[in-house]
KOLLUM-192251 format. One line per 3 residues: number of its first residue (from 1); their letters; for each residue y, x, z of C-alpha. Coordinates in pm, whole numbers. Each point is the difference from the previous one (the first is absolute). Layout:
<rs>
NUM = A = Y,X,Z; ...
</rs>
This chain:
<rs>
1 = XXX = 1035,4916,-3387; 86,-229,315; 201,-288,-12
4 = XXX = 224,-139,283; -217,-319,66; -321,74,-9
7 = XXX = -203,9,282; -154,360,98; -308,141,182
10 = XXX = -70,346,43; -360,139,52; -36,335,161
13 = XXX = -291,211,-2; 86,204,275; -174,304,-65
16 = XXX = 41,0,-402; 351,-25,54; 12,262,295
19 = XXX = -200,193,-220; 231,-12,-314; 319,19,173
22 = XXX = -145,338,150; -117,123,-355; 419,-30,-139
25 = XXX = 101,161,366; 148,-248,161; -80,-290,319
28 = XXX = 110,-377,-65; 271,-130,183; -184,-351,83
31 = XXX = 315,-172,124; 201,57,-344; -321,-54,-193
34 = XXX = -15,-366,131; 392,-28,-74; -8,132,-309
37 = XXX = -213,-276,-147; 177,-265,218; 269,88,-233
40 = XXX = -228,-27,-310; -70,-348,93; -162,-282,288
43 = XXX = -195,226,180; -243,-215,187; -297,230,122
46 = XXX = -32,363,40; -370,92,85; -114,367,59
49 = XXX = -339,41,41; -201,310,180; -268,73,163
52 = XXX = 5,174,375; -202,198,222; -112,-140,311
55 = XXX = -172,188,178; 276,333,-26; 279,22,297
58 = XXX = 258,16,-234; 35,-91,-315; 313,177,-242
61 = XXX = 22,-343,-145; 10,-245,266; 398,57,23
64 = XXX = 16,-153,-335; -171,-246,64; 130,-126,282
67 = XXX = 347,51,-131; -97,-186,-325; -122,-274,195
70 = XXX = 320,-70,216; 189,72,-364; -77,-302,-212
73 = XXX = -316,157,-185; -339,-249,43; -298,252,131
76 = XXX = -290,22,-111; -250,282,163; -364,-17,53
79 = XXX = -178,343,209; -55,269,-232; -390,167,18
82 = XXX = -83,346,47; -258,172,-137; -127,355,-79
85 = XXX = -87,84,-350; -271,221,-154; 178,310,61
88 = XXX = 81,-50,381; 360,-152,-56; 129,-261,188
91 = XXX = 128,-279,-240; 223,-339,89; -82,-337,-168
94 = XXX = 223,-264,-12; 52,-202,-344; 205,-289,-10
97 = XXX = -9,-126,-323; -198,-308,37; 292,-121,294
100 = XXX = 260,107,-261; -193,-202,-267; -40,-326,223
103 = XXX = 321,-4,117; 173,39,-359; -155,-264,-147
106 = XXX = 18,-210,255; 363,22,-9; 49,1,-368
109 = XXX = 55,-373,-17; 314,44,218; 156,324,-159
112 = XXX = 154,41,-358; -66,421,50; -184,215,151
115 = XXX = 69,408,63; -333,170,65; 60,368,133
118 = XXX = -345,155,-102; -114,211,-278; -383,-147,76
121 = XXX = -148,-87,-318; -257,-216,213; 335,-258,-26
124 = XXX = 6,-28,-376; -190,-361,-2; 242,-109,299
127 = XXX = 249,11,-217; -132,-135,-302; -90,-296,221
130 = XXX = 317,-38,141; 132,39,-413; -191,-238,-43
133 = XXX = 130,-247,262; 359,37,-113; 67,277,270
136 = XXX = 214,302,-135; -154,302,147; 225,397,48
139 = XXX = -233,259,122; 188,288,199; -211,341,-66
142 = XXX = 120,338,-170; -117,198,-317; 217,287,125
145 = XXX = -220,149,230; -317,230,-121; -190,-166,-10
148 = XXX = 123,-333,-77; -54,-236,297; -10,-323,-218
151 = XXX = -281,-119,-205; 94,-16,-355; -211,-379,-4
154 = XXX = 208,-99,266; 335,111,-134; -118,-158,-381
157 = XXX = -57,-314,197; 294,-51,216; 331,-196,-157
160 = XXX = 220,301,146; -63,365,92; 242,80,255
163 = XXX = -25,405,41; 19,70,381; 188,297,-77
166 = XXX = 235,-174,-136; 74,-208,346; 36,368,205
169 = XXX = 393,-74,17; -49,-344,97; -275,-14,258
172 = XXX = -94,377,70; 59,230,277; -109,377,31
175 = XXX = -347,78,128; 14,42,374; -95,370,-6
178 = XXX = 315,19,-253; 215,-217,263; -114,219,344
181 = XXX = 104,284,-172; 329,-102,-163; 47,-89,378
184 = XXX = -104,319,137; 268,185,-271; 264,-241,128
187 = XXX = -51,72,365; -14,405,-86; 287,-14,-178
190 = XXX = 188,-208,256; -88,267,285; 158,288,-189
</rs>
């Protein structure tokens, strides 16, 4: 439930919402995902937070966030650390919660709602305390996916459970695998 004059923030966890969107087969469309809850109310800030590699030539996600940057969208990165675990793997590091968590309620004062896109249970007494400061708070997240990608304290918490699967029409796109090939069909089919 949104209403018309009621100022909005959105919160993205980057990679809980990559990761979700991935689980229901589908990549977020992040220009009609900021229009779509324009429409839903007085969008003031749209943060997305992730965490990057530094030291790597290229990074897949750097695109992104470059283009989410120049696209009304507030960044928020820090480096991501690498590590190897017990078994030899290489493993990337890069919470963000605590910037996600200063941020919010730092701007709860100014906002009447606020749309987190995480499943992250860690975020359950963020939004009691934002509850509790008159805030309302709509976590983004799915229970469609196996498993589930939202905590169920999280989802008991929030004021509204907006099902991400739900949005596909509205602010999803095919995976790009899904995309290069629909392309590749359309240029075969054009040569014969």
């Amino acid at each position: 439930m949104f209403y018309r004059d009621e100022r909005l923030a959105l919160f993205i966890d980057g990679s809980n919402l990559y990761a979700a969107a991935k689980a229901l087969g589908f990549d977020i469309d992040y220009k009609l995902l900021r229009q779509e809850f324009m429409r839903r109310g007085k969008l003031l800030r749209a943060f997305y937070y992730t965490a990057l590699l530094e030291n790597e030539d290229y990074s897949p996600i750097r695109p992104l966030v470059d283009w989410l940057n120049y696209n009304g969208y507030s960044m928020v990165t820090k480096p991501a650390k690498e590590y190897t675990d017990s078994q030899g793997r290489r493993k990337v590091k890069g919470n963000m919660d605590i910037e996600l968590t200063v941020d919010a309620m730092e701007l709860a004062p100014r906002v009447d709602h606020i749309v987190l896109f995480s499943g992250d249970g860690d975020f359950r007494p963020l939004v009691e305390s934002l509850q509790r400061q008159g805030v309302r708070v709509s976590v983004v997240s799915t229970i469609r996916s196996q498993p589930p990608m939202i905590a169920d304290e999280l989802r008991r918490q929030a004021d509204n459970f907006i099902e991400l699967d739900e949005l596909k029409e509205v602010i999803g796109r095919p995976p790009r695998e899904q995309r290069d090939e629909d392309r590749d069909r359309s240029r075969e089919s054009a040569d014969n």
